[in-house]
SERO-4910 file (N, C-alpha, C, O; in steps of 0.05 Angstrom, whole numbers):
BEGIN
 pado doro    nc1    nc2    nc3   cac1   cac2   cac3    cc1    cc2    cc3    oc1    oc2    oc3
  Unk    A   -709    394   -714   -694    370   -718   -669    375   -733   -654    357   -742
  Unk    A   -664    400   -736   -644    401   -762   -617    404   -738   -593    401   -744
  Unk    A   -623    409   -719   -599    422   -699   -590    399   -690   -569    399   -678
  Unk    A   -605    376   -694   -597    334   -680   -567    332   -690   -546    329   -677
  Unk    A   -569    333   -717   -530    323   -728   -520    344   -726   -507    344   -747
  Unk    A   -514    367   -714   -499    385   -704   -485    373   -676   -460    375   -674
  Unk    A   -500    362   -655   -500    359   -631   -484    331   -641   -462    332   -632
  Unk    A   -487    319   -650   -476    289   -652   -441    289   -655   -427    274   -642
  Unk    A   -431    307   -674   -402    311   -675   -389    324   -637   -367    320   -627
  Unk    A   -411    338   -625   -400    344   -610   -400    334   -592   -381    342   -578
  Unk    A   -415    315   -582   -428    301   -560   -400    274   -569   -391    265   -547
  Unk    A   -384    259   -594   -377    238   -597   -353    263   -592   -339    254   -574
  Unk    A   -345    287   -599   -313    296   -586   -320    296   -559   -309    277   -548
  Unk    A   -334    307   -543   -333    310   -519   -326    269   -504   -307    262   -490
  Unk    A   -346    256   -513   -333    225   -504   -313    222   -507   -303    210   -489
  Unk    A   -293    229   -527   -267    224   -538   -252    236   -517   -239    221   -503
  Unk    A   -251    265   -512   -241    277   -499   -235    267   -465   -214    265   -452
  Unk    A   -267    259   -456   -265    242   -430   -256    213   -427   -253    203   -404
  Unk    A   -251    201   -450   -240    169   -450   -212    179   -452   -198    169   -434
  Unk    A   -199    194   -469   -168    199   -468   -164    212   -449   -140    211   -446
  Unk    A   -178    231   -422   -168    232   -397   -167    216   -373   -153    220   -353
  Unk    A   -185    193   -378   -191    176   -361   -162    154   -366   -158    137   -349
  Unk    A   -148    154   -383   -137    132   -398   -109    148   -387    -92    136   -374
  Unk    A   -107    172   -393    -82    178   -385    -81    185   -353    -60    196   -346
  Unk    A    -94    182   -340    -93    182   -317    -91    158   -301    -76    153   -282
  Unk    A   -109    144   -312   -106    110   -305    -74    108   -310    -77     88   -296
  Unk    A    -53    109   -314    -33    103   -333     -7    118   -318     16    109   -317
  Unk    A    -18    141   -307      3    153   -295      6    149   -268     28    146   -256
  Unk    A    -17    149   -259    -22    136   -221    -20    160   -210    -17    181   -223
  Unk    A    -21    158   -181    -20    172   -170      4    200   -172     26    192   -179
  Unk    A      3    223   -168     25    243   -176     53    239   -159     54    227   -137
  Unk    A     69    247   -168    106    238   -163     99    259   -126    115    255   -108
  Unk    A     85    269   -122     95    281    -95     73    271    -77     73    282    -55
  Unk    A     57    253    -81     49    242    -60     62    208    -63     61    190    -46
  Unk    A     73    206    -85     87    175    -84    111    178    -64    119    158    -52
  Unk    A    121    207    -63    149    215    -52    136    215    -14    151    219      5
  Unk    A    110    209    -11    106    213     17    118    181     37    123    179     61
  Unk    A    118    165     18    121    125     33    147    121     17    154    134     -2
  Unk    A    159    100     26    175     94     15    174     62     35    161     58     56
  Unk    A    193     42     17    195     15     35    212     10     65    210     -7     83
  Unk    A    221     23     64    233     29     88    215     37    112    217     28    134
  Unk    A    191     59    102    173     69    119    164     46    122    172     35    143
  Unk    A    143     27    105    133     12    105    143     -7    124    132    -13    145
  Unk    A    164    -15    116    176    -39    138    171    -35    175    160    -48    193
  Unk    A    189     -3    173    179      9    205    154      9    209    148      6    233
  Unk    A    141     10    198    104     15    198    101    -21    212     97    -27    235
  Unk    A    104    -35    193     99    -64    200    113    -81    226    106   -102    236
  Unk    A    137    -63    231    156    -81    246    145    -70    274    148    -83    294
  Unk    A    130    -39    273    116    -42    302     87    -54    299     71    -54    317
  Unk    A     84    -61    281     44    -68    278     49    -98    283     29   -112    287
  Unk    A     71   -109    282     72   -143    290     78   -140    323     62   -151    339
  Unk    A    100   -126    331    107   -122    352     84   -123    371     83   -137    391
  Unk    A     58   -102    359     40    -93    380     22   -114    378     10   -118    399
  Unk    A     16   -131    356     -4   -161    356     17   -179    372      6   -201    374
  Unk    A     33   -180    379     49   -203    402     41   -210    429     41   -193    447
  Unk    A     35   -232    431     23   -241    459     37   -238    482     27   -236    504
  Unk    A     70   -238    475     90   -220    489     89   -186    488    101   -178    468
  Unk    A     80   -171    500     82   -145    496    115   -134    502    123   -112    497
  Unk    A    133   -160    514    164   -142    513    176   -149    486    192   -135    474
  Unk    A    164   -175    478    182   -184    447    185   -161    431    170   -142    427
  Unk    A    214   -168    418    215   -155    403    224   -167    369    237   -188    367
  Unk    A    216   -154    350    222   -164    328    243   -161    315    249   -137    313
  Unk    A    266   -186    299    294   -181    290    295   -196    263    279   -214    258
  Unk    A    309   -190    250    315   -202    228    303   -187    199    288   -167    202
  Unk    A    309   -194    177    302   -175    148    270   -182    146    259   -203    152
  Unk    A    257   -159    134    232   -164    130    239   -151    104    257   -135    102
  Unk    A    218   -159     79    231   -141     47    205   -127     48    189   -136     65
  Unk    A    197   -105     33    167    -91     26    164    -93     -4    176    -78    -19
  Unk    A    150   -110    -10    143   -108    -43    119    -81    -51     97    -82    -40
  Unk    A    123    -64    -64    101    -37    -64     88    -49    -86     99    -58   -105
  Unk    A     64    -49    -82     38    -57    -98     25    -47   -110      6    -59   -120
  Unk    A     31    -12   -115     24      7   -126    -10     25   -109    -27      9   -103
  Unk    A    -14     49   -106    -28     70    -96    -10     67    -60    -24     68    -39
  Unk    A      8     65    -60     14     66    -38     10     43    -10     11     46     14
  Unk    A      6     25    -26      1     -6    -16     27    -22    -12     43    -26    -31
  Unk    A     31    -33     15     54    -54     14     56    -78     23     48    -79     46
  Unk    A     63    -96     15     59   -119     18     85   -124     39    106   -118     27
  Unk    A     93   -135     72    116   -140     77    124   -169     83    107   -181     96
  Unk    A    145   -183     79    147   -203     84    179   -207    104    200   -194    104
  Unk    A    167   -235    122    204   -240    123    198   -257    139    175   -260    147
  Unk    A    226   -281    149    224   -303    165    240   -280    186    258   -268    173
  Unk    A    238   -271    217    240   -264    239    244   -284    258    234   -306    261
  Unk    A    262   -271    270    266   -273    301    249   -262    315    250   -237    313
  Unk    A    228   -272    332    210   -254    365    230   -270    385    235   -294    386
  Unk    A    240   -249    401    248   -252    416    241   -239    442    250   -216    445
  Unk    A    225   -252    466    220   -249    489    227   -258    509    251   -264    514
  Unk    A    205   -261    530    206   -272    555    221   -304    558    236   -316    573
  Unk    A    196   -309    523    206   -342    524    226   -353    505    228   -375    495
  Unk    A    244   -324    502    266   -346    482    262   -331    455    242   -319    449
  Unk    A    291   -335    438    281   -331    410    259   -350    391    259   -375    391
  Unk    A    248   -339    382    224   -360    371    227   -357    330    224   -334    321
  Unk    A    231   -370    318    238   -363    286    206   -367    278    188   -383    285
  Unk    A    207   -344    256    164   -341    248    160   -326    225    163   -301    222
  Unk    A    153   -342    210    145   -319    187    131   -294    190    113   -295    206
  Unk    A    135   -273    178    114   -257    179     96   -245    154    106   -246    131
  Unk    A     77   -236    156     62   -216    131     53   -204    138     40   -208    159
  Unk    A     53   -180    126     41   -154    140     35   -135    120     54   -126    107
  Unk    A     15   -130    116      7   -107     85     -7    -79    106    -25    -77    123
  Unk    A     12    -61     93     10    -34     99     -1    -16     81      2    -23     58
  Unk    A    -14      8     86    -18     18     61    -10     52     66    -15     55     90
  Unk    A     -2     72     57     -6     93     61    -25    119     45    -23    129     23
  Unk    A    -41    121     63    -51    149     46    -50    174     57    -52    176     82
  Unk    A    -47    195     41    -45    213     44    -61    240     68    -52    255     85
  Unk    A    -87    234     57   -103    240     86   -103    230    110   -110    241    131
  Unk    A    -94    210    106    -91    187    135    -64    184    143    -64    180    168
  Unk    A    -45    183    136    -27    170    142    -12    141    131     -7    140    107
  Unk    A     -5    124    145      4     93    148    -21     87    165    -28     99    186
  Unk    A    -38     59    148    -45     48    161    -41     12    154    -37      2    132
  Unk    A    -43     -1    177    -40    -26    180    -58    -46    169    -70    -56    188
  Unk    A    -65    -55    147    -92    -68    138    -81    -97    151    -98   -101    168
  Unk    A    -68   -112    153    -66   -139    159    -39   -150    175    -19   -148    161
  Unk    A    -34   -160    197    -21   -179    199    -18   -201    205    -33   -211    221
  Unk    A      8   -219    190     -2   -254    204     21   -261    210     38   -260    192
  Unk    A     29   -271    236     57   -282    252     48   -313    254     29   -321    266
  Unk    A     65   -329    240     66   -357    240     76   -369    262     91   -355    276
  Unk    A     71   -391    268     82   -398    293    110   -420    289    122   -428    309
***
């Protein structure tokens, strides 16, 4: 029993040790060279064909500003009021479209919604 409060200083540094890495990691996010893989611009192209290809027109095409708000781990939120313009005419439509990129994967498309 005499060896119990020996273990106790070490066992409360070792917690210390893993709460101040957990904390500075939480804090820093993801590392500067996989943040350098997306950018909003990607994002936008990512979304401006992922609306394109949900169009009930398959020739429409999509015009006008869409913005990408980055949401952090490589998540984007896109928005914009658009032009589809097809078969039947220009049509004015909101859009939203959240993209995300990761690194093993790529860009992928988690959601979109074309207003009518």
């Amino acid at each position: 029993m005499a060896d119990v409060p020996k273990i106790i200083p070490a066992l409360v540094f070792g917690l210390v040790v893993v709460s101040a890495y957990s904390i500075i990691t939480r804090e820093t996010g993801p590392p500067p060279e996989v943040e350098a893989l997306h950018s909003s611009e990607d994002a936008i192209g990512q979304c401006r064909e992922g609306i394109e290809s949900r169009l009930s027109d398959r020739g429409a095409r999509v015009q006008g500003l869409l913005t990408a708000e980055y949401l952090g781990g490589g998540e984007y939120a896109v928005r914009g009021a658009v032009s589809v313009v097809g078969a039947s005419g220009r049509v004015a439509r909101p859009v939203l479209c959240e993209a995300q990129f990761r690194p093993e994967e790529g860009w992928t498309i988690e959601h979109v919604e074309v207003g009518s």
